[in-house]
C-alpha angles and dihedrals in degrees: 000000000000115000086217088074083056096050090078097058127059096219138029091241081070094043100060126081119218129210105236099179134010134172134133101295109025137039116185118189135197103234119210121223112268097034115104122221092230143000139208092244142043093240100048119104109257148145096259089046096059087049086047098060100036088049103031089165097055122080101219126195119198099232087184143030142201130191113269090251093046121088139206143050124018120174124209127200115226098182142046084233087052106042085048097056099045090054089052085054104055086043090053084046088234089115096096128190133181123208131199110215129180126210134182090191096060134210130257100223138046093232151356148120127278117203115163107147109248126229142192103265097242086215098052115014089189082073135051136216132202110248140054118327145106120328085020115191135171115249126191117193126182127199158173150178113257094177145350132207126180087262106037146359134226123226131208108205132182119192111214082186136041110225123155101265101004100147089043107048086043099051091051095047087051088057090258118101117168133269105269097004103123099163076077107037102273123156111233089198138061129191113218111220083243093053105257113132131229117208124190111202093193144006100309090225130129136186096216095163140035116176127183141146122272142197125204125212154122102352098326116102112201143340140186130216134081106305089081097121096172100062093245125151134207108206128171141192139209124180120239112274107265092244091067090038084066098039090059098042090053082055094064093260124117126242088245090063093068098077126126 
């Protein structure tokens, strides 16, 4: 692929995705910063490409997507049945996922929801804004702090909603954006009181969970979506990317911080 994918990490343990489950419905992937899910074209570097070309015979259907400079958990459909049920699910909002964020600004509380609408920024349509405005949808974020240090705090968010941008926007409205993200205001640079810097390359933000409900049967596997009629879960982790592992430790926080 495309070195310019590569450009975005410092190492090639950050570059490659990993297949963190795989069965005959369902294929969920570990997505490295800097790749996008998807891309206009067949040719660009992408997410779906890279399945495409490891699985050749399977028609796979990104049933989720993250920002290119976001990391973590992206779920594809294999299957009609499965595509079909994992839409049901996020539209049943029982397809959960949980986020790490990392902030150098700070939030007062521990927790809380943050549920300001988000627009089309009239001056730059690629970007959104919390607020009133065209295309106009209503966006519920929860959170929490999953650590301080003295520089910087990590967020655990949990989106109840899917807008374009959602983390981010809120995160910035709260006062909070997050740590590289300078399309909201986020600083990519920290200052140490004894003079070392911290520089984030990228959004420091991470799908570490996704959650739904799942049926077994025949030689399926398993499948989300609302026909699950025994109470069952599938959920699935992934660790934080090196590259924000390190960002975070040089921040004063601990790798074991960093769980879902």
């Amino acid at each position: 692929m495309s070195e310019r994918w590569r450009d975005w990490v410092s190492d090639a343990e950050d570059a490659a995705p990993e297949i963190i489950h795989h069965d005959a419905q369902l294929l969920v992937v570990h997505k490295p910063p800097g790749l996008p899910t998807t891309a206009p074209t067949s040719t660009e570097p992408c997410l779906a490409r890279w399945v495409r070309e490891r699985f050749p015979d399977l028609q796979a259907h990104a049933t989720s997507r993250l920002d290119s400079q976001v990391s973590g958990l992206v779920t594809f459909a294999l299957t009609r049945d499965a595509n079909r049920c994992l839409l049901d699910a996020r539209r049943a909002g029982t397809y959960e996922r949980v986020y790490l964020g990392i902030t150098i600004r700070g939030v007062s509380l521990d927790q809380g929801e943050w549920c300001w609408p988000i627009s089309i920024d009239p001056r730059n349509p690629k970007r959104r804004i919390a607020g009133p405005g065209r295309g106009e949808r209503e966006a519920l974020t929860r959170y929490e702090v999953a650590a301080r240090t003295p520089s910087a705090t990590l967020l655990r968010l949990r989106p109840a909603t899917g807008r374009t941008h959602q983390l981010r926007v809120h995160a910035a409205e709260a006062g909070a954006p997050l740590f590289g993200d300078s399309l909201y205001q986020g600083e990519r640079r920290k200052v140490l009181p004894e003079g070392s810097v911290v520089t984030a390359r990228r959004v420091m933000l991470h799908c570490a969970r996704v959650s739904f409900p799942l049926v077994t049967g025949g030689t399926g596997g398993a499948l989300a979506g609302e026909r699950c009629t025994d109470g069952q879960r599938m959920c699935l982790d992934a660790p934080a990317r090196p590259d924000m592992d390190r960002v975070w430790r040089a921040l004063g926080g601990t790798s074991a911080d960093l769980q879902a």
